[in-house]
N, C-alpha and C positions, 0 to 999 in steps of 0.2 A: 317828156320825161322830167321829174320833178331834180331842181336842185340839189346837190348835197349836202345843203344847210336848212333843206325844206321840211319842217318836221313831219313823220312821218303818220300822226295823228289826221291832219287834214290833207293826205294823198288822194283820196275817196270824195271830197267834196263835192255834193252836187253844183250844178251852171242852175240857178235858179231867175227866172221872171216872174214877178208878182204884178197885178196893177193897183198893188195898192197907195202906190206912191203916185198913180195919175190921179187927174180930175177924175171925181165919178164922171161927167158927160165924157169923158174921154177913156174910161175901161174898157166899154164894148171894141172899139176902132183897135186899142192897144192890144187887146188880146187876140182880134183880128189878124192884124197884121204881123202879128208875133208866127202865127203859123202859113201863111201866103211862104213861098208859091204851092203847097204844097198840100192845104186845104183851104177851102172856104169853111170859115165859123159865124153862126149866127146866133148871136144870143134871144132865147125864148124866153127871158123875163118881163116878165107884162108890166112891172110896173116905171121899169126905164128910172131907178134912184140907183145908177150906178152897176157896176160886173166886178164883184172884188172875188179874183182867181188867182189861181198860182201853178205854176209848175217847173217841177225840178228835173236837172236827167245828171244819167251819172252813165258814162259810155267807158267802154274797156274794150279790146282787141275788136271792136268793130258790131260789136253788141253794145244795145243800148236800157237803160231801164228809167222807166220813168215813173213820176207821180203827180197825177193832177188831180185840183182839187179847185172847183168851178162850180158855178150853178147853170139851170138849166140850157143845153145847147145843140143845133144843128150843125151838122159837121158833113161838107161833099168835097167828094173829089171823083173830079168826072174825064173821059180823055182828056178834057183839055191840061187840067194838072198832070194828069200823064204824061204830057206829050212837052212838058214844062220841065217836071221836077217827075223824072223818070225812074225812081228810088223802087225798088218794089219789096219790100223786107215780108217776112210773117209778123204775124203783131198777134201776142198773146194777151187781150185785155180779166183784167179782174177786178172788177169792181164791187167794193168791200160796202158800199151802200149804193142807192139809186141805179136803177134799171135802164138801159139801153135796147132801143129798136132798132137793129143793122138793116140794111136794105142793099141788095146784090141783084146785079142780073141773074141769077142761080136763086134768087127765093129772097125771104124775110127771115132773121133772125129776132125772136125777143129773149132777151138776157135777165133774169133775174141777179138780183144781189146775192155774190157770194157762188157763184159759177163762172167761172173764166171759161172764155170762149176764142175764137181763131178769126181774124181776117187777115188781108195784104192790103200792103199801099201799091200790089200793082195790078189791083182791079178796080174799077169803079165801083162808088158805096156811098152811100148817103145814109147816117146815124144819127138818134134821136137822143138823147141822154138825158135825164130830170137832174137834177141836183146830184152831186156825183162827187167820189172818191176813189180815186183808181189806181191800180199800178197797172204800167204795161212792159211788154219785154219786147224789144224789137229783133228780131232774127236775121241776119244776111243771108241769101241763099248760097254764097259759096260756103259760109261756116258750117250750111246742115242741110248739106246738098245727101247726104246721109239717109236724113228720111225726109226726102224734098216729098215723095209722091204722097208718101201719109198726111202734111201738113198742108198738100195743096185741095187733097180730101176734104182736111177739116175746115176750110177757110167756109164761115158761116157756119159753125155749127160750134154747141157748148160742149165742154168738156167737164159735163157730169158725172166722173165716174170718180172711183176711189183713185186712181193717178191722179185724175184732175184735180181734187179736189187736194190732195198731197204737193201737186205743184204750186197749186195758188198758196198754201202755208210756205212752201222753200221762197215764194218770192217776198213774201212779207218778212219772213227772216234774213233775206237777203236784204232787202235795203235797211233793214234794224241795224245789218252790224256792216255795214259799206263803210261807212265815217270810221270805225276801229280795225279794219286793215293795215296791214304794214304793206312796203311796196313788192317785197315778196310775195306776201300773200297775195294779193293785186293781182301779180305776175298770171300765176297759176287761176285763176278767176274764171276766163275764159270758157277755158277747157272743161270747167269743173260744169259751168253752167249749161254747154252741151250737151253733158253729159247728162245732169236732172232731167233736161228738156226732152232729150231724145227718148230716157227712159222713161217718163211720164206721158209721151203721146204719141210712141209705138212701142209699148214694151217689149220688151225679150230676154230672156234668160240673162244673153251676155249682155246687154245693154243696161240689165238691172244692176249686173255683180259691175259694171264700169261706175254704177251711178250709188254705190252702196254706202258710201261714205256720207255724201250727202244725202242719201232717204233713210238713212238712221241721224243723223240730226236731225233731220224736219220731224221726224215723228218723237222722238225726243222732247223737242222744243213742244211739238202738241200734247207730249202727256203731261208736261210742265204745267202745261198753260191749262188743261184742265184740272189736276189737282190742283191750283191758284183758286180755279172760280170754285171749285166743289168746297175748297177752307173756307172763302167766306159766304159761303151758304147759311142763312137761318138753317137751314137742317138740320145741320154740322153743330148746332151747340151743343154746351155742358149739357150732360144727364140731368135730372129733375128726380 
C-alpha cells in the first residue's frame, strides 16, 4: 500500500527490467535469467552484438499486465518448470507487431500481428517469437474461475473475433492510462478488468451489461483513434 505522502500520480508504476545497462555479451544471460525458474529463454539473434530488451509489469489484486519489447526469441517451459515454479495463470498475449509460433501438446498455434491469442503457464509450451512487441494479461484461476472452462478451451487458440479484437484495444488503453490512476481508482481496477475479460471471451447478455462501462470506452477511444488517422489523411485535404 502506498504512503500517505506518496503522490498519487506514480501509484501505477510499472517494476521494469531493461538490459540495456548490461554488457551487450552479457544481455542474452540477463534477460535469461531474468525469467528462470519459470521459463527457459533463448535468444535467436544470429548475429550475437548484443539482446537490448525490456520489460515492464504492473500487477493489482493478483492480476498482472505486461509489456515486452525484445527481439527475436525461444521461449519453453516444460514439466520440469512446472514442477519448479507451479504458477498456472491464463495468459492473454497480443502482439501489436511480430508473430509468434505457440507449440502445445494439443497442436501448433501461429499468431499473427495484431490478434491476441490464449495460452497457460500450467501447461507445457514451447514459443517462437520474431522481433516482438507485446502486451500480456496474466489471469489467476481463482479470480475467473467464472469462465475457467471457456479459457481452458481457448488455450492455443486466436481470438479473432470482434470481442477479441475489442479486447486487445481495452488492453492498449489500459496500460496508456495505468501511470494516471488515483489509488482509488486502482482500487476498483481489478474487478473492472474481469469483467472486460470475461465479456470479451465468453460473452453474454449479463456479462456484456457488467462490462458496459468499459466496452463503451474502448470503442470510444477506437472511434477517436480513427477519425485522428482519417484527419491526417492526404484525402482529407482542402478542396481544389
Amino acid at each position: 500500500m502506498a504512503s500517505n505522502d506518496r503522490p498519487w500520480w506514480g501509484y501505477m508504476d510499472p517494476y521494469t527490467f531493461s538490459t540495456e545497462l548490461l554488457h551487450p555479451r552479457d544481455q542474452e544471460e540477463g534477460w535469461a535469467e531474468w525469467f528462470r525458474p519459470v521459463f527457459d529463454v533463448f535468444s535467436e539473434v544470429g548475429d550475437r552484438q548484443g539482446f537490448n530488451a525490456e520489460y515492464s509489469v504492473w500487477s493489482f489484486g493478483g492480476i498482472s499486465l505486461t509489456r515486452v519489447s525484445a527481439p527475436a526469441t525461444r521461449t519453453v517451459r516444460m514439466p520440469l518448470h512446472l514442477r519448479r515454479d507451479p504458477i498456472d495463470h491464463w495468459v492473454i498475449s497480443y502482439c501489436q507487431n511480430g508473430a509468434t509460433a505457440l507449440s502445445t501438446n494439443d497442436g501448433q498455434l501461429n499468431a499473427e500481428p495484431g490478434v491476441p491469442f490464449v495460452w497457460s503457464l500450467g501447461r507445457s509450451s514451447e514459443s517462437r517469437r520474431t522481433v516482438a512487441d507485446r502486451l500480456q494479461i496474466y489471469l489467476p484461476r481463482d479470480s475467473f474461475s467464472e469462465i475457467g472452462d471457456p479459457l481452458d478451451m481457448a488455450i492455443g487458440s486466436m481470438l479473432d473475433t470482434a470481442s477479441g479484437r475489442l479486447l486487445a484495444d481495452y488492453l492498449i488503453l489500459l496500460e496508456r492510462n495505468l501511470p494516471n490512476l488515483t489509488p482509488e481508482e486502482a482500487s476498483r481496477l481489478p474487478s473492472a478488468i474481469q469483467a472486460m475479460v470475461t465479456a470479451c471471451v465468453a460473452p453474454s447478455k449479463d456479462r456484456l451489461a457488467r462490462a458496459s462501462e468499459q466496452i463503451d470506452l474502448t470503442r470510444l477511444t477506437r472511434v477517436r483513434r480513427t477519425v485522428r488517422k482519417n484527419l491526417r489523411s492526404p484525402s482529407l485535404g482542402p478542396d481544389r
